[in-house]
Short mmCIF file of the C-alpha atoms (twelve columns), coordinates in Angstrom:
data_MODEL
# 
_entry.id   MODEL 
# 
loop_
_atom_site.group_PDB 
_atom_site.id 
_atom_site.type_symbol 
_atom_site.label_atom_id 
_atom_site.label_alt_id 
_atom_site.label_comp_id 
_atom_site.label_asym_id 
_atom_site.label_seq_id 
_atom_site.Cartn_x 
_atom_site.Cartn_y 
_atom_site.Cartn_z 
_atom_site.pdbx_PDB_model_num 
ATOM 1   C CA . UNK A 1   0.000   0.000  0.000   1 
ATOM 2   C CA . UNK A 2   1.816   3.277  -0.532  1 
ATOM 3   C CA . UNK A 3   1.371   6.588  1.222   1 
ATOM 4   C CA . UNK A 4   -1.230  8.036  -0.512  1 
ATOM 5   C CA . UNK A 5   -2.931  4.710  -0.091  1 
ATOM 6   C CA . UNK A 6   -2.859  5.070  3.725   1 
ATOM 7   C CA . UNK A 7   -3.582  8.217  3.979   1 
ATOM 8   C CA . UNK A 8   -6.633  8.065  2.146   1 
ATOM 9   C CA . UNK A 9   -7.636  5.259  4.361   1 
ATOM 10  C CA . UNK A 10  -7.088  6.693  7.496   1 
ATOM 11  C CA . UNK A 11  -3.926  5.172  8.331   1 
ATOM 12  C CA . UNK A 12  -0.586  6.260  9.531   1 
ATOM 13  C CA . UNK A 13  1.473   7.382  7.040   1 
ATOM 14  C CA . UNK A 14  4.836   9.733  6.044   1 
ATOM 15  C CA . UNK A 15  3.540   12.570 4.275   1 
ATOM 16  C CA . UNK A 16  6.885   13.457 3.508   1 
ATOM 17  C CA . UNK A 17  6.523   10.852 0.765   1 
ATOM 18  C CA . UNK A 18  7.718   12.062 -2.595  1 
ATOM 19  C CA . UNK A 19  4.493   10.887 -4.291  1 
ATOM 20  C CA . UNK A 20  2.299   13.247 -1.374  1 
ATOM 21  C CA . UNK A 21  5.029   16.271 -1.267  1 
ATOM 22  C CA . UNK A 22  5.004   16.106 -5.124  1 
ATOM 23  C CA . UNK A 23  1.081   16.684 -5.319  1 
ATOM 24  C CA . UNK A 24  1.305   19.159 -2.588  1 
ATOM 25  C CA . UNK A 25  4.038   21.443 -4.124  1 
ATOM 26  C CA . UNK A 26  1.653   21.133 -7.382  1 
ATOM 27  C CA . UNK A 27  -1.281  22.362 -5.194  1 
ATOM 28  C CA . UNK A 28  0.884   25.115 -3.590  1 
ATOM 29  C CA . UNK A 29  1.661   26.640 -6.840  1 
ATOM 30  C CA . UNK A 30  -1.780  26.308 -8.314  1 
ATOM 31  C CA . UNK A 31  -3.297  27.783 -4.795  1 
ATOM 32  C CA . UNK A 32  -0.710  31.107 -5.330  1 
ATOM 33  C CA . UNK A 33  -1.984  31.340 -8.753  1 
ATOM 34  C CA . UNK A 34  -5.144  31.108 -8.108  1 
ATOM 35  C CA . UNK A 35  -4.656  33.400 -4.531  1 
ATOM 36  C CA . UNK A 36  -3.178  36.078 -7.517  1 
ATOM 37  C CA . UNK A 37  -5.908  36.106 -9.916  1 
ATOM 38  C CA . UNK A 38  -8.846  38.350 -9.818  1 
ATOM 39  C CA . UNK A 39  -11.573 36.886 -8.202  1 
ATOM 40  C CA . UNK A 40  -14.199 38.137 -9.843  1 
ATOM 41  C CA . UNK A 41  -13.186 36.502 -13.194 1 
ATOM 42  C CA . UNK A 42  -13.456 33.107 -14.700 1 
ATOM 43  C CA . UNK A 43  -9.924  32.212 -14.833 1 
ATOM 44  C CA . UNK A 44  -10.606 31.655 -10.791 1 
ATOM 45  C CA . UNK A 45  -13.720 29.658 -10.842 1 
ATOM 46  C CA . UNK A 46  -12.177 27.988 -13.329 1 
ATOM 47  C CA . UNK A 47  -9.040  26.862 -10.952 1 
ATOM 48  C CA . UNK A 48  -11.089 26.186 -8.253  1 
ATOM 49  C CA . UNK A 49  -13.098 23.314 -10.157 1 
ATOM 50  C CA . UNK A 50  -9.688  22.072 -11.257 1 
ATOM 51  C CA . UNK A 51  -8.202  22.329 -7.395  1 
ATOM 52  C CA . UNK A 52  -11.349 20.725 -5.775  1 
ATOM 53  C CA . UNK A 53  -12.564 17.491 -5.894  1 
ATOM 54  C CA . UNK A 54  -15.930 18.808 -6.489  1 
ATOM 55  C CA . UNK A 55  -17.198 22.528 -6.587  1 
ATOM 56  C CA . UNK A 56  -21.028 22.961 -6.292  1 
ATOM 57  C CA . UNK A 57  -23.294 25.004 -8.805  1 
ATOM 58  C CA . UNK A 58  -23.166 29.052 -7.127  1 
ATOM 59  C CA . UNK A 59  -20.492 28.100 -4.373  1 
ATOM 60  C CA . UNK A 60  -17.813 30.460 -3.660  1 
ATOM 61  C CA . UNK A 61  -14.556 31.332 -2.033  1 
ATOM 62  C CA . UNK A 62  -13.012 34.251 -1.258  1 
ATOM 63  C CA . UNK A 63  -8.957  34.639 -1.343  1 
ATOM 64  C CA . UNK A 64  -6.933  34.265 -0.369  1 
ATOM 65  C CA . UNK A 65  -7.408  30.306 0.384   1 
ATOM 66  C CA . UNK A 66  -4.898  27.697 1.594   1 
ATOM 67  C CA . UNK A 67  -5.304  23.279 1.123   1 
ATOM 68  C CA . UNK A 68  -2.820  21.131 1.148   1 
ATOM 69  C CA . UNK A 69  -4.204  18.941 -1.743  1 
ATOM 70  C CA . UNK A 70  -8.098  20.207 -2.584  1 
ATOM 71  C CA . UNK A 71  -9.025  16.745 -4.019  1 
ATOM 72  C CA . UNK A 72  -10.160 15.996 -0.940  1 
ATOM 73  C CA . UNK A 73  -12.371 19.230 -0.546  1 
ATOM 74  C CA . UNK A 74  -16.253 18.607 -1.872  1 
ATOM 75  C CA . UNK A 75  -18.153 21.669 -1.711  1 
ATOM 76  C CA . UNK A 76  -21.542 21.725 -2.332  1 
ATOM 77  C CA . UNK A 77  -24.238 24.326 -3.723  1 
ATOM 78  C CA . UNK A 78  -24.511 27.731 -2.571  1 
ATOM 79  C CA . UNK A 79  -21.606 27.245 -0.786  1 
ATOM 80  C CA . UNK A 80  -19.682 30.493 0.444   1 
ATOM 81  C CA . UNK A 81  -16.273 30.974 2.618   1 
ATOM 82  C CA . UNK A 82  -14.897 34.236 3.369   1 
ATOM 83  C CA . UNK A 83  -11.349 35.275 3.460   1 
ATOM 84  C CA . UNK A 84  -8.228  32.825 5.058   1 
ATOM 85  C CA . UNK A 85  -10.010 29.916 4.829   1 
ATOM 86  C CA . UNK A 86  -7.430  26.757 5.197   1 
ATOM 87  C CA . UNK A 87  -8.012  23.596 4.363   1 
ATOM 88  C CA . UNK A 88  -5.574  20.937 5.720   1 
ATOM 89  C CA . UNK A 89  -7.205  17.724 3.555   1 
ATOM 90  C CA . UNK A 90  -5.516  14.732 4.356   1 
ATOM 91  C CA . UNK A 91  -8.639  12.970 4.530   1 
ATOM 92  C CA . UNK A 92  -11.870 13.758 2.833   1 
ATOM 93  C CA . UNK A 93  -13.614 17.167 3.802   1 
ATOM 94  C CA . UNK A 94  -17.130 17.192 2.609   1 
ATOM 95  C CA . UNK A 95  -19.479 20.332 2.407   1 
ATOM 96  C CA . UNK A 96  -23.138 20.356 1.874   1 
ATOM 97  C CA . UNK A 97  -25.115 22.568 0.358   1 
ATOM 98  C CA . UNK A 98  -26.249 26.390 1.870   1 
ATOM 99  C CA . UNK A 99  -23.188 26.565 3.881   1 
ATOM 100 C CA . UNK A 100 -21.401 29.501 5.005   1 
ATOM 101 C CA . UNK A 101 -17.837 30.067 6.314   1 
ATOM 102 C CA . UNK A 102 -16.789 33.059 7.862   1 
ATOM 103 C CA . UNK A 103 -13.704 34.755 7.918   1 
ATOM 104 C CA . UNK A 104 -9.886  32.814 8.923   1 
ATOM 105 C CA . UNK A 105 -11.967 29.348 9.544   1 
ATOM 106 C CA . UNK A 106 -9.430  26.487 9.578   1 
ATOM 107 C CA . UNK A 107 -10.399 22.621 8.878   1 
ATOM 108 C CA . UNK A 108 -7.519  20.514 10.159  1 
ATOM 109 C CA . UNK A 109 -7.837  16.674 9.450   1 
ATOM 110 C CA . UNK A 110 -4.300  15.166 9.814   1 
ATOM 111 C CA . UNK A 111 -3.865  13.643 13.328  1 
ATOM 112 C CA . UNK A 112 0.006   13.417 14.837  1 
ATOM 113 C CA . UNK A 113 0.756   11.053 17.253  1 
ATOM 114 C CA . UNK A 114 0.605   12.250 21.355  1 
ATOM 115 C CA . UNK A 115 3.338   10.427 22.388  1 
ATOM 116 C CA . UNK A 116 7.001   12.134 21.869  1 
ATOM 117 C CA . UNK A 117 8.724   8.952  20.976  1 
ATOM 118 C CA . UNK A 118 5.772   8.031  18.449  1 
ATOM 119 C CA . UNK A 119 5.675   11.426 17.309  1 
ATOM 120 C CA . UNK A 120 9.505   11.619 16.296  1 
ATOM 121 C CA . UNK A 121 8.640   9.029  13.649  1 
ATOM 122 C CA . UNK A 122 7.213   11.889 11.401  1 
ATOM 123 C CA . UNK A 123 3.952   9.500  10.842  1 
ATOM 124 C CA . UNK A 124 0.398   10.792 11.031  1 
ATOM 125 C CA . UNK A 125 -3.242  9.683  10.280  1 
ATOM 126 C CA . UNK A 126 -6.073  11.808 8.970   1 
ATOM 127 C CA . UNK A 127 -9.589  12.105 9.788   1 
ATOM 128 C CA . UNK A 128 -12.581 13.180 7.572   1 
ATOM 129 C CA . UNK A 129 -14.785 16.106 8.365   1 
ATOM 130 C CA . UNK A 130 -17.960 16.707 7.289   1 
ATOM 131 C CA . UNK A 131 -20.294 19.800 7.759   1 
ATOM 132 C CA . UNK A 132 -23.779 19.284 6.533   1 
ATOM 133 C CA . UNK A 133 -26.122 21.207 4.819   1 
ATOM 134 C CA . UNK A 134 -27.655 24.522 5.912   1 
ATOM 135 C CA . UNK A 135 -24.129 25.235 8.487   1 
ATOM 136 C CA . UNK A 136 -23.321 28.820 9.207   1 
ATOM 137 C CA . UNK A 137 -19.968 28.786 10.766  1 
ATOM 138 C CA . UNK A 138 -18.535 32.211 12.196  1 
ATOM 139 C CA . UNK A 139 -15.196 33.831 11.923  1 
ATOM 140 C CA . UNK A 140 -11.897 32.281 13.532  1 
ATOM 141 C CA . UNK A 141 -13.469 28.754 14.271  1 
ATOM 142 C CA . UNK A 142 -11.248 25.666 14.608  1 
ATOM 143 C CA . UNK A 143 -12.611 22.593 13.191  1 
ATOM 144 C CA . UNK A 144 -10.450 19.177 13.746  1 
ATOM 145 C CA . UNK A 145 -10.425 15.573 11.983  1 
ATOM 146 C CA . UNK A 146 -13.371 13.188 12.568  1 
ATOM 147 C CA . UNK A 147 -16.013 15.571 13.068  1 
ATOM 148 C CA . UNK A 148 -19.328 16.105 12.128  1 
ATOM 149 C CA . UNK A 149 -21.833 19.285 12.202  1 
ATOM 150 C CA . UNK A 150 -25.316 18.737 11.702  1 
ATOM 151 C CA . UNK A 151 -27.562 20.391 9.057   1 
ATOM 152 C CA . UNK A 152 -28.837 23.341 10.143  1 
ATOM 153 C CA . UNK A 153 -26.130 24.152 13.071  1 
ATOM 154 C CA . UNK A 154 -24.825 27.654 13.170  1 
ATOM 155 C CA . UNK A 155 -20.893 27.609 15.036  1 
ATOM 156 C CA . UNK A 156 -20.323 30.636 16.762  1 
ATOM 157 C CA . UNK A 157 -16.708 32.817 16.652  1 
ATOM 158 C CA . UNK A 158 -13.849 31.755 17.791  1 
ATOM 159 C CA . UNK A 159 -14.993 27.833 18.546  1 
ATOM 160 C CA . UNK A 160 -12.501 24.703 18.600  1 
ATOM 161 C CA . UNK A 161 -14.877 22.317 16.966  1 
ATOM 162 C CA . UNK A 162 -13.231 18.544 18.768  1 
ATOM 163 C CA . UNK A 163 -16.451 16.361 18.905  1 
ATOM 164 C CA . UNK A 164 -19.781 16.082 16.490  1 
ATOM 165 C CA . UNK A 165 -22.353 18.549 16.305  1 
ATOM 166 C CA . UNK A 166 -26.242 17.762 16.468  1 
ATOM 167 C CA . UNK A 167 -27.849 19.012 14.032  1 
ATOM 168 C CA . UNK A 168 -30.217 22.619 14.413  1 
ATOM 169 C CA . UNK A 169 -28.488 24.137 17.593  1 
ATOM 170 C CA . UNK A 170 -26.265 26.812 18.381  1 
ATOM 171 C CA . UNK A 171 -22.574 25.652 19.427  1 
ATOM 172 C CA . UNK A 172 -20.087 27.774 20.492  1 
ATOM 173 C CA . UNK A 173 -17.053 27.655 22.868  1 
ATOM 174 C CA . UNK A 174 -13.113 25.845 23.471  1 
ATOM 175 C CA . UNK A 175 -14.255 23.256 22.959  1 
ATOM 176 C CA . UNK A 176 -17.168 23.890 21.289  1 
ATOM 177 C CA . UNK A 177 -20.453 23.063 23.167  1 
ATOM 178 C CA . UNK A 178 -24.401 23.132 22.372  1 
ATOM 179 C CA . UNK A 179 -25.658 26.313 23.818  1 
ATOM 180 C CA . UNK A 180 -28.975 25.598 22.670  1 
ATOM 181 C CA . UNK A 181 -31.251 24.331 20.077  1 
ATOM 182 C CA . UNK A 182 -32.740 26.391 17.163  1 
ATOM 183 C CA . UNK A 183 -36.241 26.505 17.147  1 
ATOM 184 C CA . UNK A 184 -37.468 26.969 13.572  1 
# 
């Protein structure tokens, strides 16, 4: 099994792996290209649908925005994310329709060992993340590997997203907590 292998499957893996720094250092330069380009043009749609592994009908992002490979990123329709957003998509990042992402929101799925002896190895794992549709997730909000926010959740500044969301409530907090449910 190679690297990419494993760390498509959730396994530990070296990500310094020629194969994985290789499609990373591709990504970097199409991600400062695309960063560069006026984003009100189709040249940057354009590179976005070739960056992402799917890009949804009306979706947007605005620049500048950081991934370490993007064909892990699916973004659904009317899909928007404001400024900084950062994508670290080890594993598979899926995004539903009707979501919004405020400013400097950061989606972190590779996993490094706790243990210092472990650690030294350079070996991680990733997790997937997955924010359903109908999310409204507020500026400067942390969102880690294995977690999932319900449809129709709203995440409020500044949260550390560790554990799954329910869907329809209000979540805020380090770590981020239910505050309370949403009535409709």
């Amino acid at each position: 099994m190679t690297e990419k292998e494993k760390m498509l499957a959730g396994e530990y893996y070296l990500p310094s792996d020629p194969e994985l720094a290789n499609e990373r250092s591709i990504n970097r330069n199409n991600i400062r290209i695309l960063n560069s380009l006026n984003q009100d043009g189709d040249e940057y749609e354009a590179l976005l649908y070739q960056i992402l592994g799917t890009y949804g009908k009306d979706a947007w992002i605005v620049g500048p925005f950081f991934c370490d490979y993007g064909y892990n990123i699916h973004v659904g329709d009317n899909f928007y994310a404001n400024y900084n957003f950062t994508v670290l998509d080890c594993a598979k990042v899926t995004i539903g329709n009707n979501v919004l992402i405020g400013p400097n929101v950061s989606i972190l799925t590779p996993v490094h060992p706790i243990d210092k002896v472990e650690r030294r190895t350079l070996l991680e794992f990733s997790k997937p993340v997955t924010i359903e549709d109908d999310v409204w997730i507020a500026g400067d909000v942390t969102i880690l590997g294995g977690v999932t926010i319900g449809e129709g959740t709203v995440i409020g500044a500044g949260s550390v997203v560790t554990k799954d969301i329910p869907n329809n409530v209000l979540a805020a907090g380090n770590p981020c907590r239910v505050i309370r449910k949403i009535n409709e």
